[in-house]
C-alpha positions as CSV (number, residue, x, y, z in Angstrom):
1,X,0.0,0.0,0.0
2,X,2.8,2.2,-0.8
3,X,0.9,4.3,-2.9
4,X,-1.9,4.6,-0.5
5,X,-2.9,7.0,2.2
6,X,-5.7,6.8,4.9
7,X,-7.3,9.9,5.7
8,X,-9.8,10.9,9.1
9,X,-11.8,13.4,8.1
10,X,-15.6,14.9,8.2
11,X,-15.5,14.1,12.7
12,X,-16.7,17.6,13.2
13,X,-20.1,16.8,11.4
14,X,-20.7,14.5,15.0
15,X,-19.1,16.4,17.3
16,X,-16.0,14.2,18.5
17,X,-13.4,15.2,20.6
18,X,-10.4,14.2,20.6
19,X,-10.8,10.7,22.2
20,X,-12.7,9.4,19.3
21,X,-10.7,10.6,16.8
22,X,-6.8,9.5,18.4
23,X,-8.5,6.0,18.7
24,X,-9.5,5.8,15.0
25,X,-5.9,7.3,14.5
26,X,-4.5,4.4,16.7
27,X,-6.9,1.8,15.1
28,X,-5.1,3.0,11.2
29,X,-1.9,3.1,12.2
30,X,-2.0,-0.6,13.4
31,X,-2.4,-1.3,9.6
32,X,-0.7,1.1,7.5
33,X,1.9,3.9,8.5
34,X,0.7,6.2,6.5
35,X,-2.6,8.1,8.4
36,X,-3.2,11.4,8.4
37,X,-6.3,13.8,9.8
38,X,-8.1,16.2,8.2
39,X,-8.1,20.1,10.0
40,X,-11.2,21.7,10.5
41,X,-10.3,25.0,11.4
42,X,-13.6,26.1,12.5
43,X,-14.4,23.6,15.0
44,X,-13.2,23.7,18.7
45,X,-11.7,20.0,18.4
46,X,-10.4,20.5,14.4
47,X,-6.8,21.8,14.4
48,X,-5.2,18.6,14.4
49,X,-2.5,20.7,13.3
50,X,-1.8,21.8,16.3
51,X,-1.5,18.8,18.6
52,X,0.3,16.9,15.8
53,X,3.2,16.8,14.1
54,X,3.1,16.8,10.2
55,X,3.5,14.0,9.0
56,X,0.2,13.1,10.4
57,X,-1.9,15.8,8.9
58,X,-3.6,15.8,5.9
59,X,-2.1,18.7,3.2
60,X,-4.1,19.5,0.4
61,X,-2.1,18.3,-2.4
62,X,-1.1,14.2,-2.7
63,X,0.4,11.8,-5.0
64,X,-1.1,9.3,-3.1
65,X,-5.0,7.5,-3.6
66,X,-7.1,8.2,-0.5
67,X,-9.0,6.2,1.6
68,X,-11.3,7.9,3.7
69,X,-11.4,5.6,6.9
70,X,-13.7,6.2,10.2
71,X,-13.8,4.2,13.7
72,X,-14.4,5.4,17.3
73,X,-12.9,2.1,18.5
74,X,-9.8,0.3,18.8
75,X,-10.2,-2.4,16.9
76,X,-8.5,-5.9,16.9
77,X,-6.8,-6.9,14.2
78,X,-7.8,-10.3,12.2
79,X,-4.9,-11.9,13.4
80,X,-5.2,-11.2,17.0
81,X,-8.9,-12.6,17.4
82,X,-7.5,-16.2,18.1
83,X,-6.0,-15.1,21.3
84,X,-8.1,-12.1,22.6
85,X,-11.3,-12.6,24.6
86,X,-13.8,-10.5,23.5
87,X,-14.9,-7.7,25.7
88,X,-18.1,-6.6,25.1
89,X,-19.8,-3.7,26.3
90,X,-22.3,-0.9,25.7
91,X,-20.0,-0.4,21.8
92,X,-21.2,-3.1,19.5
93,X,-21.3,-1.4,16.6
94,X,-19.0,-3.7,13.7
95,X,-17.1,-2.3,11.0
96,X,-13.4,-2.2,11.1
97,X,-12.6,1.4,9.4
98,X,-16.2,1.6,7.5
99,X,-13.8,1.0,4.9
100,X,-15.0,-2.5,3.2
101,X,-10.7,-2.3,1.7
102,X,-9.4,-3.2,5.0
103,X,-12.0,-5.4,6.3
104,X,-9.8,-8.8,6.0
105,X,-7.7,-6.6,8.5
106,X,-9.7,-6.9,11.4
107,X,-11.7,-8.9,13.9
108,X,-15.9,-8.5,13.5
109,X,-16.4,-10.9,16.7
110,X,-13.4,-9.0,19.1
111,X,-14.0,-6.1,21.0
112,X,-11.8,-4.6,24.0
113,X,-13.8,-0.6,24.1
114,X,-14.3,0.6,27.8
115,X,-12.0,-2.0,29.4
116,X,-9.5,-0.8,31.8
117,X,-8.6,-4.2,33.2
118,X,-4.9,-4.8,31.2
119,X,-5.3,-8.7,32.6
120,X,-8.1,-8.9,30.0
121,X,-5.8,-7.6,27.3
122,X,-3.7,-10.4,25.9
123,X,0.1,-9.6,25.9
124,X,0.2,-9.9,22.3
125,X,-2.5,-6.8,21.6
126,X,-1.9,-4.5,24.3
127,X,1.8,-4.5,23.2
128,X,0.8,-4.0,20.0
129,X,-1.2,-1.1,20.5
130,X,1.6,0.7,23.2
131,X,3.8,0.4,20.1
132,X,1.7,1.8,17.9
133,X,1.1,5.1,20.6
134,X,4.3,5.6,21.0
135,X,4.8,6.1,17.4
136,X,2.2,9.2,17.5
137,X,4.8,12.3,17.3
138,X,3.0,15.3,19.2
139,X,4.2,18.9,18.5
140,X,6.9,20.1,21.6
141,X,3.8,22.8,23.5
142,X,2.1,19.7,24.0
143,X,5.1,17.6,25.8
144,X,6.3,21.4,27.4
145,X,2.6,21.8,29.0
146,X,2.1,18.6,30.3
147,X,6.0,18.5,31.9
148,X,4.8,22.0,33.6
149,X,1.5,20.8,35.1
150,X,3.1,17.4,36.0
151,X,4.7,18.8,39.3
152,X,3.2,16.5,41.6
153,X,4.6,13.3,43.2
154,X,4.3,10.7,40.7
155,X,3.7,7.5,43.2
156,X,1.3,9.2,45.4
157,X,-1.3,11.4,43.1
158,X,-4.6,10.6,42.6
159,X,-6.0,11.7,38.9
160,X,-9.8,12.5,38.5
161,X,-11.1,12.8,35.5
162,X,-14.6,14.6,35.6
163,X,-16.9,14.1,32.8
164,X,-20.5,16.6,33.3
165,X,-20.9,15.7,29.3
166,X,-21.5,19.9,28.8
167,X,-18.2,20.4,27.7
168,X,-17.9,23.5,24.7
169,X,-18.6,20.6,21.6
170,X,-21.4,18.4,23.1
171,X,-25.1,19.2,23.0
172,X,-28.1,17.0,23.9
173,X,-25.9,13.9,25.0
174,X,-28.5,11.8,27.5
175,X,-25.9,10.3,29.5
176,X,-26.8,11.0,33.9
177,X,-23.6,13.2,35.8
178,X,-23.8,13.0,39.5
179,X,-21.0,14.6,41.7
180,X,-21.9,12.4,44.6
181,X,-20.9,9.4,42.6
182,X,-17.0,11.0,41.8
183,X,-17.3,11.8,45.7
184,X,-18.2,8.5,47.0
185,X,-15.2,6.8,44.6
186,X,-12.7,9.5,45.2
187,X,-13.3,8.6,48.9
188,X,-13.2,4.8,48.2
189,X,-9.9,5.3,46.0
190,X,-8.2,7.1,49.2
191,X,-9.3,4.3,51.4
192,X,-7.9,1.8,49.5
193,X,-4.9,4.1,48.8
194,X,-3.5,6.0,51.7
195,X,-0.3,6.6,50.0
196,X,-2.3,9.2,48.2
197,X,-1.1,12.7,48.8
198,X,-2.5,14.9,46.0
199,X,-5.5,14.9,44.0
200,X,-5.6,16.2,40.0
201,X,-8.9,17.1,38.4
202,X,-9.5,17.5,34.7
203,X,-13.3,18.5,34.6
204,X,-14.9,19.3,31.1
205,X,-16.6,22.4,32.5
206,X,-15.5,24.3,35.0
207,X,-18.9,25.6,35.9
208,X,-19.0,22.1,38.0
209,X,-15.8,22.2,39.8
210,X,-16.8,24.0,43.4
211,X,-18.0,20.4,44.9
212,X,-14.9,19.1,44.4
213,X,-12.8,21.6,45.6
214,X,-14.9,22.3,48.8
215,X,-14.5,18.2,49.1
216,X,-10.5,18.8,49.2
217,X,-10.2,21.7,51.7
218,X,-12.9,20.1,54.2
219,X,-10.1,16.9,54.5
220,X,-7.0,18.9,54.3
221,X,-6.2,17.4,50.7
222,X,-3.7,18.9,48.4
223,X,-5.4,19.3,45.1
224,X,-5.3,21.2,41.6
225,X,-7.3,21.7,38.8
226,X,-5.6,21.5,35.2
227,X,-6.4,24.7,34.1
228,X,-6.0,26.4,30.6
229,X,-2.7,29.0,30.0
230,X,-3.3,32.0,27.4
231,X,-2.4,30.9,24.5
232,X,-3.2,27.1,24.7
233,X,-5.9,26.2,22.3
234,X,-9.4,24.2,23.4
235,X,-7.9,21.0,21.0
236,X,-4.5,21.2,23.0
237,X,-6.0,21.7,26.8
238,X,-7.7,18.1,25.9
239,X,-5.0,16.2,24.9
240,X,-2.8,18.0,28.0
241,X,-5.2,16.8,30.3
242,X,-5.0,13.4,29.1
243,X,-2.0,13.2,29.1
244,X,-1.1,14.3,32.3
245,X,-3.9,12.2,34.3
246,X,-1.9,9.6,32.4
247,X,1.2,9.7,34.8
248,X,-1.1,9.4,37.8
249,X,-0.6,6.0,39.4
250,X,-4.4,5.8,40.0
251,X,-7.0,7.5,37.9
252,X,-10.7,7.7,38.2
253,X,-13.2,8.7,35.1
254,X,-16.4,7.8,33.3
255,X,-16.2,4.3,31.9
256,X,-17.9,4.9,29.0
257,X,-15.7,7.8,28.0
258,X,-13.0,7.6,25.2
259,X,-11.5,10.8,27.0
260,X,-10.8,7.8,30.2
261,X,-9.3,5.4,27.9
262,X,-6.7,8.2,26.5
263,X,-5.9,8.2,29.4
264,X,-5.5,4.3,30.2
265,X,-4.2,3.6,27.1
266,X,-1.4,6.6,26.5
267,X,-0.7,5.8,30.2
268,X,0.3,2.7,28.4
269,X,-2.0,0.7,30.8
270,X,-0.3,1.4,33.7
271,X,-2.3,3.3,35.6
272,X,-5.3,2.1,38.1
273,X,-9.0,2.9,37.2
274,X,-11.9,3.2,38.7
275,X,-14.6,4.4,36.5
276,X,-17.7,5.3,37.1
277,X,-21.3,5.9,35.1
C-alpha cells in the first residue's frame, strides 16, 4: 500500500473530541503507516495541526489514492482474534474502518472498548497497540505543557477525570452526571490508597468544579485543577489533560468515556482505574 494513504476526516459533522478521533488514528496506524487527519479550522476540536506533528496531517495536495477511513474504536486486528477474549460492552457497533478495503484486517467478533482491566488484554494486543502510541509524534507545546502541570509526586497522586458531558462541543448527549458518585469513589480510591497525597482534576466544565474543591479543603487534601494558560488552544487543553492524568498511578473517570481510555491507554496501561457511570 505504498501508494496509499488513509485519511480521518468529516469528525466535526458528529461532534467528536479528541478521544474518538486518536482512537480511530490508533486503530489506522495498526495497519498502515501512513494516516493522516483532516483540520477543521472552525471547529473547537479540528486543528489537528496543532497537537500533531506533520506527517500526520492531511495537506491539500497528494500523489497518493485516498481512503477515507472512520472508527471510534480500537479495533482488533484479524490476526489477534485467536488469542483475545472479547470484551463486550455498551460499543457493538462492527465495522473495522467503515472502509469495506481493509475489512480482511480486522476482527468483526473482538472487542476490547471501555475495558481498563490490562489482565483482559492479551500480551500480544496490548503491546501492540503501546507500540503503535508511541509512534504518535506530538508537537513540543504539547510535551512542554504537560511536563509544567506534571509537578506533583508521581507514586502518590490521585488523577480525576470529571466528565458533566456539557463540555464546549457536546449538546443534547443523554448520559446521567452526578457529583456524589465522583465523591463516594474518590473517597473509596483514598481508602484503598492512603499513599495518596494529592488529587488532580481535569473537569470538562469548570462551571462544575466548586463540589470538588470544597471536598478537598474540608479533609485537608492537596489538590489542583488542570487549568488552561493563554495561548493554549481548546484541542490542546484536551490532549494536555490526558496526558497528564496519564502519569497518575491511579485515575478515576467515566467508563464509558473515550477521553478515560486516553488516558488508560497513552498511560500505556499502567495506571489504576476506577470508573464510574
Amino acid at each position: 500500500m505504498n501508494n496509499v494513504q488513509l485519511i480521518i476526516k468529516d469528525y466535526e459533522k458528529d461532534g467528536l473530541g479528541i478521544g474518538n478521533v486518536l482512537k480511530n488514528l490508533i486503530s489506522a496506524l495498526r495497519i498502515h503507516d501512513d494516516v493522516v487527519i483532516e483540520c477543521v479550522p472552525d471547529y473547537c476540536y479540528g486543528a489537528y495541526d496543532q497537537i500533531l506533528a506533520d506527517h500526520h496531517i492531511a495537506t491539500e495536495h497528494t500523489t497518493k489514492e485516498r481512503e477515507i477511513v472512520k472508527t471510534a474504536r480500537l479495533l482488533v486486528l484479524r490476526v489477534e482474534e485467536g488469542v483475545q477474549e472479547d470484551l463486550p460492552s455498551e460499543e457493538w457497533y462492527m465495522a473495522g474502518l467503515n472502509n469495506p478495503r481493509f475489512h480482511h484486517c480486522f476482527s468483526f467478533s473482538k472487542r476490547i472498548d471501555w475495558n481498563y482491566d490490562p489482565a483482559r488484554i492479551h500480551p500480544l494486543v496490548r503491546e501492540s497497540i503501546i507500540h503503535t502510541i508511541r509512534g504518535i509524534t506530538f508537537r513540543p507545546i504539547i510535551h512542554q505543557e504537560v511536563e509544567r502541570l506534571s509537578q506533583f509526586p508521581l507514586h502518590s497522586t490521585l488523577g480525576v477525570s470529571i466528565r458533566t458531558w456539557k463540555a464546549s462541543h457536546e449538546g443534547n448527549i443523554n448520559r446521567t452526571y452526578d457529583p456524589l458518585i465522583y465523591l463516594e469513589t474518590m473517597e473509596r480510591a483514598l481508602q484503598e490508597h492512603p499513599e495518596i497525597q494529592t488529587i488532580v482534576f481535569s473537569i470538562d466544565n469548570h462551571n462544575y468544579r466548586e463540589p470538588y474543591e470544597a471536598w478537598c479543603k474540608e479533609r485537608g487534601i492537596t489538590y489542583h485543577v488542570l487549568e488552561k494558560q493563554d495561548g493554549i488552544l481548546d484541542i490542546q487543553y484536551a490532549l494536555i489533560k490526558a496526558l497528564t492524568l496519564a502519569r497518575c498511578p491511579y485515575v478515576i473517570g467515566n467508563r464509558i468515556s473515550s477521553f478515560t481510555e486516553l488516558i488508560f491507554w497513552f498511560g500505556e496501561c499502567k495506571p489504576v482505574m476506577y470508573t464510574v457511570c
